[in-house]
N, C-alpha and C positions, 0 to 999 in steps of 0.2 A: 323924632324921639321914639326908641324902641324902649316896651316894656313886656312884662312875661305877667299871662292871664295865666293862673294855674289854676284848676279844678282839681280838687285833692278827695282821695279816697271816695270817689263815685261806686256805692258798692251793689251790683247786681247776682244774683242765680244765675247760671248758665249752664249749658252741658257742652263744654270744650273739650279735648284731651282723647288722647289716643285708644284709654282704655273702654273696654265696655262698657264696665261701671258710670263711667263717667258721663253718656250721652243716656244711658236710663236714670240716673237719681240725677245727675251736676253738682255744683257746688257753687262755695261765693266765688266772686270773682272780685278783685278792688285795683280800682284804675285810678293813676295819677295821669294827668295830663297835662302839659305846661307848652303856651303858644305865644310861641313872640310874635310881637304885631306895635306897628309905628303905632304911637296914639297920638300922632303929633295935631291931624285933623279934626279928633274927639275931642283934647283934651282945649282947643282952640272955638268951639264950638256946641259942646255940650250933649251933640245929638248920638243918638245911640247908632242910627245906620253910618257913621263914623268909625266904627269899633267892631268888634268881633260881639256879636250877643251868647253870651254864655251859656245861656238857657236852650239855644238852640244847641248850641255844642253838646250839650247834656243828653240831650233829648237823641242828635244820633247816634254817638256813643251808648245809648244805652237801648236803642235800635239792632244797632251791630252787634253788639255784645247780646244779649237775650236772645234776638230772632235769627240769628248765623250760626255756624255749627264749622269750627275750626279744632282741625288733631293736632296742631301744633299752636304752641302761644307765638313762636314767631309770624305764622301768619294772621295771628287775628293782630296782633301789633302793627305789619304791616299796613294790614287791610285798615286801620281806625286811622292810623297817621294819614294814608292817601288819601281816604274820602274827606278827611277834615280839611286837607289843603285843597280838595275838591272842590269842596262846599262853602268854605271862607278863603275867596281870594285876599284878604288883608292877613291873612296868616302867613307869615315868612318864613319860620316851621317851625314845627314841634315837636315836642316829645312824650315818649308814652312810657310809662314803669305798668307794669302785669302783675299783681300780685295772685299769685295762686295758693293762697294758704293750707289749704287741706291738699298739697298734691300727692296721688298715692305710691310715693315711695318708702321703704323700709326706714327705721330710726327714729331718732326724735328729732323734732326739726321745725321752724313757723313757716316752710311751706318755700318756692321758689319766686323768683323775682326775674323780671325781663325787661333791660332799659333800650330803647329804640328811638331814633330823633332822624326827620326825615325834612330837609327845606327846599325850599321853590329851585327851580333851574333856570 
């Protein structure tokens, strides 16, 4: 039985992004993340090392994101998707949305958006 762990709007500080500005002040940063994973052992058993622990997923995710230093969002997308399939073999894969709300281009705007989904081989 496959279902989808999502952790929605994880929201950190960070200094990603290509500009100058951006790696001396930063900005928010707000990550969706959605992990499909059988729960058919979990849901059959109760126990949490059955399942993907969420809390852990948080914890590196916001590892990556804070303590890494990526000038493009596609790579820090890449990079969160791999270590997570890294890190949680019961993850079949997942997906990452990037929100960059303050990104500093011209206009009025809420900011740019990056969807990435990366599963096992």
């Amino acid at each position: 039985m496959l279902a989808t762990i999502r952790l929605k709007q994880m929201r950190f500080h960070a200094r990603h992004g290509v500009a100058p500005e951006e790696a001396a002040l930063g900005q928010l940063w707000i990550i969706d993340l959605d992990l499909v994973v059988d729960i058919a052992q979990a849901a059959a058993t109760d126990e949490l090392e059955h399942t993907v622990n969420y809390a852990d997923v948080y914890s590196l995710c916001q590892d990556i994101v804070v303590n890494e230093r990526f000038a493009l969002v596609e790579t820090l997308a890449n990079h969160l998707l791999s270590s997570v399939l890294s890190a949680h073999p019961r993850v079949k894969s997942a997906t990452v949305t990037i929100h960059k709300p303050q990104a500093p281009i011209p206009g009025v705007h809420d900011g740019i958006s990056i969807t990435a989904t990366l599963a096992r081989t």
